[in-house]
C-alpha positions as a Markdown table, in Angstrom:
| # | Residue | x | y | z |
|---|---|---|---|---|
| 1 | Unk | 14.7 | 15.0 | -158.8 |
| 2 | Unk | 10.6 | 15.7 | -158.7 |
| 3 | Unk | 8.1 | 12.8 | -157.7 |
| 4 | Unk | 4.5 | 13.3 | -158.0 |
| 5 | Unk | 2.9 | 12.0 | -154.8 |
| 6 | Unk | -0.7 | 11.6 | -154.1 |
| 7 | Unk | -1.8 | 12.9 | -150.7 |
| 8 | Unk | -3.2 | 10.2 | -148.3 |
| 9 | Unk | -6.6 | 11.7 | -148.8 |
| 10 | Unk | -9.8 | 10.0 | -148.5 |
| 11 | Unk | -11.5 | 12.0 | -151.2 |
| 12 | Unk | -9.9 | 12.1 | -154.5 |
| 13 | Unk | -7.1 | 14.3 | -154.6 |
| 14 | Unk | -4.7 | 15.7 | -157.5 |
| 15 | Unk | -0.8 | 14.3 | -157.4 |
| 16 | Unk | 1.5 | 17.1 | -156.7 |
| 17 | Unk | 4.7 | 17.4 | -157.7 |
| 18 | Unk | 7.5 | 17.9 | -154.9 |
| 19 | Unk | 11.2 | 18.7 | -155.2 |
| 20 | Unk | 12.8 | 16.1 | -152.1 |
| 21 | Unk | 15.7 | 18.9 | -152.4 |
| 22 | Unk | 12.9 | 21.5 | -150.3 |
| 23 | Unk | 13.2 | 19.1 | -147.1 |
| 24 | Unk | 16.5 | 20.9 | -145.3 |
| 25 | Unk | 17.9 | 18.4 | -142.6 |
| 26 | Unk | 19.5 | 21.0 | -139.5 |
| 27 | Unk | 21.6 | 19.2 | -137.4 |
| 28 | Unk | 23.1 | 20.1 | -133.7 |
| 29 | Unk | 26.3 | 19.3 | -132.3 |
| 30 | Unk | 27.6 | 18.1 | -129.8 |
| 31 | Unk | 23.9 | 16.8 | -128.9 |
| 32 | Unk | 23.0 | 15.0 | -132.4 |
| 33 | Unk | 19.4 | 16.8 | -132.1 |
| 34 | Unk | 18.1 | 16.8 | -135.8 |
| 35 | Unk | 15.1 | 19.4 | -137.0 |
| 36 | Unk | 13.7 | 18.8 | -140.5 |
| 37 | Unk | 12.2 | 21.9 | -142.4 |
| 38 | Unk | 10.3 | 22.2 | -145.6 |
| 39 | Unk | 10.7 | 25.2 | -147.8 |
| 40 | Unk | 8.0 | 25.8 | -149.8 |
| 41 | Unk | 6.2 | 28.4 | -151.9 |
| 42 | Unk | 4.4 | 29.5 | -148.9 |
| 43 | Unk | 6.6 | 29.2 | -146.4 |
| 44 | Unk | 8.9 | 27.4 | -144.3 |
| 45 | Unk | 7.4 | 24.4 | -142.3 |
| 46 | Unk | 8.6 | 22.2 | -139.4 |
| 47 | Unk | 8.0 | 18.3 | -140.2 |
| 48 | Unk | 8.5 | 15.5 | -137.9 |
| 49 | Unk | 7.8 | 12.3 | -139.5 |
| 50 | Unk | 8.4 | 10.8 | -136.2 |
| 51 | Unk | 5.7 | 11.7 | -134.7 |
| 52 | Unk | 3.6 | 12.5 | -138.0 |
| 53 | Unk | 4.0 | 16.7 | -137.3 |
| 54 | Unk | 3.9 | 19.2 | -140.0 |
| 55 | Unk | 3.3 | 22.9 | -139.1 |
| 56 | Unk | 1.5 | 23.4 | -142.3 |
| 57 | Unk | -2.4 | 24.0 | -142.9 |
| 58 | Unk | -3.4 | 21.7 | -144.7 |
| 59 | Unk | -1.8 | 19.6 | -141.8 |
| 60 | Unk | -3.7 | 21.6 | -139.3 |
| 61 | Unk | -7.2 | 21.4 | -140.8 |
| 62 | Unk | -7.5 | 18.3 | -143.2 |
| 63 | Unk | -5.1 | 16.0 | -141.1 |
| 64 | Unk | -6.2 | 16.4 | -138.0 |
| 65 | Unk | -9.5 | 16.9 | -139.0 |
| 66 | Unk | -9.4 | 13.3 | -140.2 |
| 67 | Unk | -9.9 | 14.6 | -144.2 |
| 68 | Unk | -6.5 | 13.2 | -144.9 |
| 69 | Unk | -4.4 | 10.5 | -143.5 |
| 70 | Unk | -0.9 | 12.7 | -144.5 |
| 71 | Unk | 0.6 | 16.1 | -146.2 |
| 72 | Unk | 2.5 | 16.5 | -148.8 |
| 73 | Unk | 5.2 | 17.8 | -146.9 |
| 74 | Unk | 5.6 | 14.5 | -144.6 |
| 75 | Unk | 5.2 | 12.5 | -147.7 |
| 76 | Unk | 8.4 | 14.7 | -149.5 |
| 77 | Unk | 10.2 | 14.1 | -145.9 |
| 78 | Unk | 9.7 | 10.1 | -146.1 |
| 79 | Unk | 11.1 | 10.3 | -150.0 |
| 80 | Unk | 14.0 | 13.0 | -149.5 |
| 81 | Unk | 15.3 | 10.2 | -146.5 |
| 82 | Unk | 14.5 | 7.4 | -148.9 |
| 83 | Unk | 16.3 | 9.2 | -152.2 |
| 84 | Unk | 18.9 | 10.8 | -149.3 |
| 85 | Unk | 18.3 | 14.4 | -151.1 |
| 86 | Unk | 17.9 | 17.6 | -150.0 |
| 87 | Unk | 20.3 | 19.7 | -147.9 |
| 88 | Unk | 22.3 | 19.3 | -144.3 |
| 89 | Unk | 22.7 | 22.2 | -142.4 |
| 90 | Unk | 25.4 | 21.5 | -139.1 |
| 91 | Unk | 24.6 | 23.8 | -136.4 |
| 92 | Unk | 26.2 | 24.7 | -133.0 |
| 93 | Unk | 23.7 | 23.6 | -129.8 |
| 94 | Unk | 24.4 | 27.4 | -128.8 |
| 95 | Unk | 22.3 | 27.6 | -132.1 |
| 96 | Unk | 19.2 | 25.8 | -131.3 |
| 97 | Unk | 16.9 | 28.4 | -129.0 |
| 98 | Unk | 17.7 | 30.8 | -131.7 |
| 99 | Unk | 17.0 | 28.4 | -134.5 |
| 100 | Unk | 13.1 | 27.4 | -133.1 |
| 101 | Unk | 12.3 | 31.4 | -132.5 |
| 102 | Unk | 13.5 | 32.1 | -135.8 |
| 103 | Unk | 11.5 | 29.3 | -137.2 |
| 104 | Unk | 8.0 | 30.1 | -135.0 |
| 105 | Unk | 8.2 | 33.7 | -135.3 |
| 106 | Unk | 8.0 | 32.6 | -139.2 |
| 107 | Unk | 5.0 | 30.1 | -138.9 |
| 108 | Unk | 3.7 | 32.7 | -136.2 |
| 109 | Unk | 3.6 | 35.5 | -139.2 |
| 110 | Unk | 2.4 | 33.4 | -141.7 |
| 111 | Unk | -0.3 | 32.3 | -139.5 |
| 112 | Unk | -0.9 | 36.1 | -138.6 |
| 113 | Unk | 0.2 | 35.1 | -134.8 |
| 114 | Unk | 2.4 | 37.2 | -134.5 |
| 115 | Unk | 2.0 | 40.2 | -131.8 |
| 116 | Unk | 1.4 | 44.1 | -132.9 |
| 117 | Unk | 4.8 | 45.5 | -131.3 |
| 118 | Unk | 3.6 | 48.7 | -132.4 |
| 119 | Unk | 2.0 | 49.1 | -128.8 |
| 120 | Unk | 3.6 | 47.4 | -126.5 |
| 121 | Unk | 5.7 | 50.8 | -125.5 |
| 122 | Unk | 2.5 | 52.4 | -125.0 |
């Protein structure tokens, strides 16, 4: 299932077109903690509609520039919950540290963050 959703921008903007099945729900037992990812053609991204949180640029520079009111990506979380889509992931609490350095050594890559090991035996 696809839905074209137009970004809360307050210029014009184009509808994209966004699978609800690229919102992945991870879950953590025993403590019920719940992380919400979004796997997209340019990476993964950390979303919490909660607190209106996306890890994504266009999050970054247009939301909280005040250009936009949303992403894309928060907007595919709020209709993946609505349609209950997408995939569950049931991890172990002894999971979760590794999880979130997984996840941000990702968005720290993509965001060329990441540190040049290279020297640090030097």
């Amino acid at each position: 299932m696809t839905a074209n959703i137009k970004s809360g921008s307050s210029r014009s903007s184009s509808p994209r077109t966004l699978s609800p099945q690229s919102v992945r729900c991870h879950k953590f037992a025993p403590s019920g903690r719940v992380l919400w990812t979004f796997v997209g053609s340019e990476g993964d991204h950390l979303v919490d509609d909660e607190v209106q949180y996306c890890s994504c640029s266009h999050f970054y520079y247009r939301v909280l520039g005040d250009k936009d009111s949303t992403c894309h990506h928060l907007e595919s979380l709020k209709l993946a919950k609505v349609a209950n889509s997408g995939a569950t992931f049931a991890f172990d609490d002894s999971e979760y540290a590794p999880f979130l350095t997984a996840l941000l050594g990702d968005l720290s890559k993509e965001y060329g963050l990441a540190r040049d090991q290279s020297h640090e035996s030097e």
